[in-house]
N, C-alpha and C positions, 0 to 999 in steps of 0.2 A: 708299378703299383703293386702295393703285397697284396694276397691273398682275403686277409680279413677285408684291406678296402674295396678289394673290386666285389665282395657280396655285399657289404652297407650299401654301396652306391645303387647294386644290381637288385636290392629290397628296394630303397626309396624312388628308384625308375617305377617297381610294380606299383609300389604304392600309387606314385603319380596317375600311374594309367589306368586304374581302377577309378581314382577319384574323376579323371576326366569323363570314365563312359558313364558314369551313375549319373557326373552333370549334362551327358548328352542326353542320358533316357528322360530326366526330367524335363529337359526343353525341347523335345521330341513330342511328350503326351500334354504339352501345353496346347489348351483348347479344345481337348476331347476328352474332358472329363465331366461332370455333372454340368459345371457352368459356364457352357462353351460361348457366352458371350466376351468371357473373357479371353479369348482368343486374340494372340499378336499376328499370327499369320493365316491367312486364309487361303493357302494355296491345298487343293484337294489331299487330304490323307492317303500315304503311301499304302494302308489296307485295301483302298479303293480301286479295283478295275473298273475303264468305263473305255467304251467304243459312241463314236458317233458314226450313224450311216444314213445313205442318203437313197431316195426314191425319186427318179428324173422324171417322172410324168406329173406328178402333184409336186415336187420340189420338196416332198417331207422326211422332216428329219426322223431318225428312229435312233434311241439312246439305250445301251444296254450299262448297267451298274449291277458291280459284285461285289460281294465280300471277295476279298485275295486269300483270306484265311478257311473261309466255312463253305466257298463256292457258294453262294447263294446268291442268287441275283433277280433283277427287276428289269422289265422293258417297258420302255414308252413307244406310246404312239406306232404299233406299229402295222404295216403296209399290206396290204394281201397281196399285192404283188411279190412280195420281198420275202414270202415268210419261209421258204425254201432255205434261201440265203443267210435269214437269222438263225432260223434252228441248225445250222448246220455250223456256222459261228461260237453257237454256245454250245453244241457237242463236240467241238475242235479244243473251246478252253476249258474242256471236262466241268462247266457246268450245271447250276441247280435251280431251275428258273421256278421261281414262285409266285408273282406276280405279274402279270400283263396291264397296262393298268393306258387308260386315253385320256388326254388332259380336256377334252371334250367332246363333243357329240359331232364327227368330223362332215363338212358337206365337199369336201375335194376327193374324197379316196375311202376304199370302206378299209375296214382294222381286219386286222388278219386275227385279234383276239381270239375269236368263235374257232375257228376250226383250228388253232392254236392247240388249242385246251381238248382236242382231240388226238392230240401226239405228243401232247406234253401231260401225264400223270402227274397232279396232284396240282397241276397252274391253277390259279383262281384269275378272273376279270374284276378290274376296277376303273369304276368312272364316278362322277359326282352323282349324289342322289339329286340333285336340281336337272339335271340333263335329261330325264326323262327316259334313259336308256335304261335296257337289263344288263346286269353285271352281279359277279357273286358280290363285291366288297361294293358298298356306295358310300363315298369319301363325303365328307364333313369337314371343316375348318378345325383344324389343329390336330386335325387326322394322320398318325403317323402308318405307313410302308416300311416297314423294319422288313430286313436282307444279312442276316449272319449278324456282325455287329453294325452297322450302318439303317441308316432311315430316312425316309422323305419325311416330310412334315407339309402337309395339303395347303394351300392359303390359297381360299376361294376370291377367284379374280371374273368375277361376270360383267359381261358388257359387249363383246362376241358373241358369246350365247352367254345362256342364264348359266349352264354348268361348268364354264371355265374354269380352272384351278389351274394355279402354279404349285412347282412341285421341288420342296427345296431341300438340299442335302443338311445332314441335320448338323454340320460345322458352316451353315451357310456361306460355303465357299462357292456353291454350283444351285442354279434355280433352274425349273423348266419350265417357261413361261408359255407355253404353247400358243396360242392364235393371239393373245391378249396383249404380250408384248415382243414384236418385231424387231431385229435389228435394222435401227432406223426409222421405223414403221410401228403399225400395229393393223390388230386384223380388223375386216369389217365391221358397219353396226348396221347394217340394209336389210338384214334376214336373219332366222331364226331367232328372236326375242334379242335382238341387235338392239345396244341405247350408248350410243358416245358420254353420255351422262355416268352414265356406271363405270365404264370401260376409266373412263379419266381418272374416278377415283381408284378404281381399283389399282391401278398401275402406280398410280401417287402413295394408294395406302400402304398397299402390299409387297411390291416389288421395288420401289423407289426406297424405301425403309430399310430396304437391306442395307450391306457394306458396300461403300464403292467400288472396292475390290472383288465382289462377287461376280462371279462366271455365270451369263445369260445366253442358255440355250432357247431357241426358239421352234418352235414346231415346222416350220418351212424359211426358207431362203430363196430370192427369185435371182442373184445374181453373186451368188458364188461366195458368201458369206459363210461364214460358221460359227461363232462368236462372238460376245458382247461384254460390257460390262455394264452395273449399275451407276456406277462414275461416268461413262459415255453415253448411256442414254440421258440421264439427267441432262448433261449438255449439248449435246448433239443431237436427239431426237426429231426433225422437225416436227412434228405433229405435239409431241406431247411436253415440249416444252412452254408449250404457246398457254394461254389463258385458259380457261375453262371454255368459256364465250366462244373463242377462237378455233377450240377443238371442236365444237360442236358443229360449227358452221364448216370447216373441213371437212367432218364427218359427212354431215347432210347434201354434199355437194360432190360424191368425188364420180357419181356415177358410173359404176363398175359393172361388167355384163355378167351374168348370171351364171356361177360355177356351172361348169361344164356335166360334170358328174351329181351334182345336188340331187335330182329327183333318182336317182336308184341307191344314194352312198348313206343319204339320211336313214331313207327306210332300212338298210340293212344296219346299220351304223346303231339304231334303236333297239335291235335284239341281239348285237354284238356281233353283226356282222357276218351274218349266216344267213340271210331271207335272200331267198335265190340265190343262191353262191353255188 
């Protein structure tokens, strides 16, 4: 091969593989742009750190979400027992925790939020303003949690209690359904402003709406689960596929004993989790 052909050829190679990466970057940022409903995949963005960890005596899950780029991050739901082991988590992944935030007013375990926010500079608490609880942020419907470039976006799911929220990743790839919807299950309606009536729609409105493909985290797990989808609850659920009629009467029948921890987790759980601690 002469000289002149093997640089045409060794130019129109670059060429080619320039043009390939520009069409990878554009079907890369598809779906995270302004109008992420246009999204073809819903598999979490590669920006996104996220850890799932687990508390054995209430069986609750605790989710930490980052930015990969700005270190900033968000925690759900988390444990007083455990808080040791998160903050020590998130100064291993160097980092920048901004938000503590409880997808409701918990009666199995109190929140580690309150004394959080004394070793963490500049944390803020957030819970729903319906919960009745103190926290800096009081979450609203369509309330977003932004984390570097990433965001929850709040979707008030009451019927557990009144302040239930799911907490959904803002490429609706990942939701955090906390007590409201169970993998396989859902949580009580016997206490605390409990109504199977609400809870039904809610789950139908809010979280059933999403993509089948959406990743459904749940606030606890009683048998070694960790994952869901909106595609598998839909059909699988036993509770909340049934009727309205049907759910109710579920509901009002299941006769469950009375959380163990309720009368000291609520009250502390209401000022964030510092009353007698």
């Amino acid at each position: 091969m002469t000289s002149p052909l093997r640089r045409s050829l060794a130019a129109a190679l670059r060429l080619a593989a320039v043009g390939s990466g520009r069409a990878a970057a554009r079907s890369v940022s598809v779906g995270f742009g302004p109008d992420r409903r246009r999204s073809s995949s819903l598999a979490p963005t590669k920006a996104l750190l996220f850890r799932q960890l687990f508390e054995s005596e209430s069986s609750t899950y605790t989710y930490l979400l980052a930015d990969a780029q700005t270190k900033e991050a968000v925690l759900i739901d988390p444990v007083l027992e455990t808080i040791d082991r998160d903050l020590k988590l998130i100064e291993e992944l160097g980092l920048d925790l901004k938000v503590a935030v409880n997808t409701h007013c918990h009666a199995d375990h109190i929140t580690s939020t309150g004394l959080m926010k004394n070793r963490v500079v500049g944390l803020q608490s957030a819970i729903s303003k319906f919960s009745g609880a103190a926290a800096d942020i009081q979450l609203s419907e369509g309330d977003h949690i932004t984390f570097g470039k990433q965001h929850l976006t709040v979707r008030e799911t009451p019927g557990h209690t009144d302040g239930c929220v799911t907490l959904v990743l803002g490429d609706q790839s990942m939701a955090f359904t906390g007590d409201a919807l169970l993998i396989r299950g859902c949580g009580r309606t016997d206490f605390q402003q409990g109504s199977p009536k609400k809870l039904y729609h809610s789950v139908h409105q809010k979280i059933f709406s999403l993509p089948e493909q959406c990743l459904l985290y749940p606030a606890h797990d009683y048998t070694g689960r960790t994952v869901s989808t909106v595609g598998e609850e839909r059909r699988f659920n036993p509770r909340l596929t049934k009727s309205l009629e049907e759910f109710v009467s579920i509901m009002d029948n299941l006769n469950l004993p009375k959380p163990k921890k309720i009368d000291i987790s609520v009250p502390a759980n209401l000022v964030c989790g510092i009353h007698e601690v």
